[in-house]
N, C-alpha and C positions, 0 to 999 in steps of 0.2 A: 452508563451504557456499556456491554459487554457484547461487541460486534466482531470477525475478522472477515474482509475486504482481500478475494483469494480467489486464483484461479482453477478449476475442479480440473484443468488438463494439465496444470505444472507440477509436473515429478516432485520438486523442490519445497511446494507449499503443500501437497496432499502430507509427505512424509514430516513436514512439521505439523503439520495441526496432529497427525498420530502421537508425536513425540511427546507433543502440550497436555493431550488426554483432554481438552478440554472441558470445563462441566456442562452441564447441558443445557443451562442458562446464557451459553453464549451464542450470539445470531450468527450465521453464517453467509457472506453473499459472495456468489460466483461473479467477478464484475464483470462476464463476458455474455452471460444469458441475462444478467439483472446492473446495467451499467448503473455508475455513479450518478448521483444528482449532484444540482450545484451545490445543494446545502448539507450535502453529505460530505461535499469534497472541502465546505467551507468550514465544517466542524472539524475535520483532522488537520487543517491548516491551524486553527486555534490551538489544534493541543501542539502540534508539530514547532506551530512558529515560524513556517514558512512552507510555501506549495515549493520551492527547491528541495525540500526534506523529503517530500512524497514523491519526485518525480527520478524516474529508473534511466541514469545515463547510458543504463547497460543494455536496452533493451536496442533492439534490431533496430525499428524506427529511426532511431536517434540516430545512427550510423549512414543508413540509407540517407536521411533527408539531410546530412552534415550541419545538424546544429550545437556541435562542440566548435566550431566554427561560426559560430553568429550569437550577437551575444542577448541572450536568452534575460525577461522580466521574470517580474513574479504572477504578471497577468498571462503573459506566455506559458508559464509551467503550467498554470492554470487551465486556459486553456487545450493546450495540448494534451492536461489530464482529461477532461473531459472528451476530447473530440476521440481517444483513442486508449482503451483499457491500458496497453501494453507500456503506456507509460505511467502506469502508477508504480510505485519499486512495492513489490510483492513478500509475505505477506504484509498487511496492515492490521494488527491488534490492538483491538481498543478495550481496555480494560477499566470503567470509572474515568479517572483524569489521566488515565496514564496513559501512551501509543508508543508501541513499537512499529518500525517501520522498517521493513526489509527482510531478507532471511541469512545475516553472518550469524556464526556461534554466539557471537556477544549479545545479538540481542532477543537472539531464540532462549537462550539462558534465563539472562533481563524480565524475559515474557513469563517464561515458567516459575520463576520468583514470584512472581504479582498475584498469580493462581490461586 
């Protein structure tokens, strides 16, 4: 599968996907007009290794509802992925077996290597 899991209103993930040049073979989905399913979120768990890997500590939510302060499962991430885009850590590239997840240098790099 060549998917990336990305919000069309974040500055941050518009100017990576430019950066990737992506081919055109890759699927695109806005998680905020076309939310995750469970079995989408249970597939990048597979590759990831844990729904902790996919979930955005940084995001607003998180701060608001003080849950660095409570101590968070892996059904919780889970969870909380699904119930609300904003915590998925952004973007998420799925390339074949491989996933990138987030947007530091290291693995916008990571991503354009696999291309």
């Amino acid at each position: 599968m060549k998917k990336v899991y990305y919000l069309k209103t974040c500055s941050t993930c518009v100017r990576i996907l430019k950066e990737l040049n992506l081919p055109p073979d890759f699927i695109l989905q806005d998680i905020k007009t076309e939310p995750i399913t469970v079995k989408q979120l249970e597939a990048m768990e597979k590759l990831s290794g844990s729904y902790e890997a996919l979930f955005s500590k940084r995001a607003k939510l998180y701060k608001e509802m003080d849950l660095k302060n409570q101590n968070l499962t892996e059904r919780d991430y889970k969870q909380y992925i699904l119930e609300h885009y904003t915590f998925l850590s952004r973007p998420v590239i799925i390339n074949g077996d491989a996933i990138f997840i987030g947007n530091s240098k290291k693995v916008t790099q990571e991503a354009m290597l696999s291309l």
